[in-house]
C-alpha atoms as one frame of an Amber mdcrd trajectory, in Angstrom:
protein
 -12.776  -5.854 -19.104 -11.862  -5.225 -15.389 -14.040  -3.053 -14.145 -11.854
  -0.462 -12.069 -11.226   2.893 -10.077  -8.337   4.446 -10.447  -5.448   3.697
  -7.834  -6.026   6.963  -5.394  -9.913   6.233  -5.135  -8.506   2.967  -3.413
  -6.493   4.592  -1.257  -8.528   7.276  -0.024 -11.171   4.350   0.332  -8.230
   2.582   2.420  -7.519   6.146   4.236 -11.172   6.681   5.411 -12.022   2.679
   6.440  -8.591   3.023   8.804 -10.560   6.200  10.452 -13.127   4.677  11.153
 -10.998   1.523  12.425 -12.402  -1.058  10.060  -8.386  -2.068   9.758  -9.831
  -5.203   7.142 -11.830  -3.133   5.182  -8.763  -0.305   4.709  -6.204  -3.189
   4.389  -8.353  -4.348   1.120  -8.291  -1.274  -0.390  -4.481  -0.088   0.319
  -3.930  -3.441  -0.911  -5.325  -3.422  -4.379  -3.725   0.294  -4.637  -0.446
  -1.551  -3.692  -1.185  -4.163  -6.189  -0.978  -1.411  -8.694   1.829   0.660
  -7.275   0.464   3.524  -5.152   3.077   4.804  -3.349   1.621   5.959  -0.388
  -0.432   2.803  -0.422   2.336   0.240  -0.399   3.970   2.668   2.415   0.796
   1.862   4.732   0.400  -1.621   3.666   4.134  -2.240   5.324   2.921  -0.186
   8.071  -0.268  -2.253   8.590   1.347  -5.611   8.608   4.267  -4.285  10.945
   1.569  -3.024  14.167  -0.590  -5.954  12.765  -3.490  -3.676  11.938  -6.433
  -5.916   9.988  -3.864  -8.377   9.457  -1.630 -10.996  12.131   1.271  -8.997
  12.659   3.804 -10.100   9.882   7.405  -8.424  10.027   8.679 -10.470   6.280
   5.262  -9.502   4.974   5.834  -5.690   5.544   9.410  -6.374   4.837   8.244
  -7.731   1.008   5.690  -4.363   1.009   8.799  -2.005   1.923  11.222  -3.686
  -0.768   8.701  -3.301  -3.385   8.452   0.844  -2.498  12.622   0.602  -2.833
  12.208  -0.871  -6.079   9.551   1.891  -7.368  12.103   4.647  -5.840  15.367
   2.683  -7.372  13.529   2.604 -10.815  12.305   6.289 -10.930  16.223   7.627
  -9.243  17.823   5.578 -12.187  15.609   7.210 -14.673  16.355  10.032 -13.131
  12.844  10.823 -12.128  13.862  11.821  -8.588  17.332  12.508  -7.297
């Protein structure tokens, strides 16, 4: 059994390691909240590898991060989820 948090612990984790501008630290945690589809995670992962913030600035990297948010937005629009 994985032994986890739940996906806003990893965020907030992410939120308060960018404050105190440990950008590798923050990136690790946005990114495992990401990995399991934290909105506002993803949104500051893309963020993060466009200004190049704990990471070499990577514009198809945040490009992948924003296209998987589009895909979480097209999914919940066609269940009609959000309009």
């Amino acid at each position: 059994m994985v032994n986890r948090i739940r996906e806003n612990e990893f965020t907030i984790l992410g939120m308060k390691a960018r404050n105190e501008r440990d950008y590798e630290t923050a990136m690790k945690y946005f990114k495992q909240a990401a990995e399991e589809n934290d909105e506002t995670a993803i949104c500051i992962v893309a963020n993060m590898y466009a200004n190049g913030e704990g990471v070499p600035r990577n514009k198809a990297d945040a490009q992948k991060w924003r296209r998987k948010l589009f895909e979480i937005y097209k999914k919940q629009f066609e269940e009609g989820k959000i309009e």
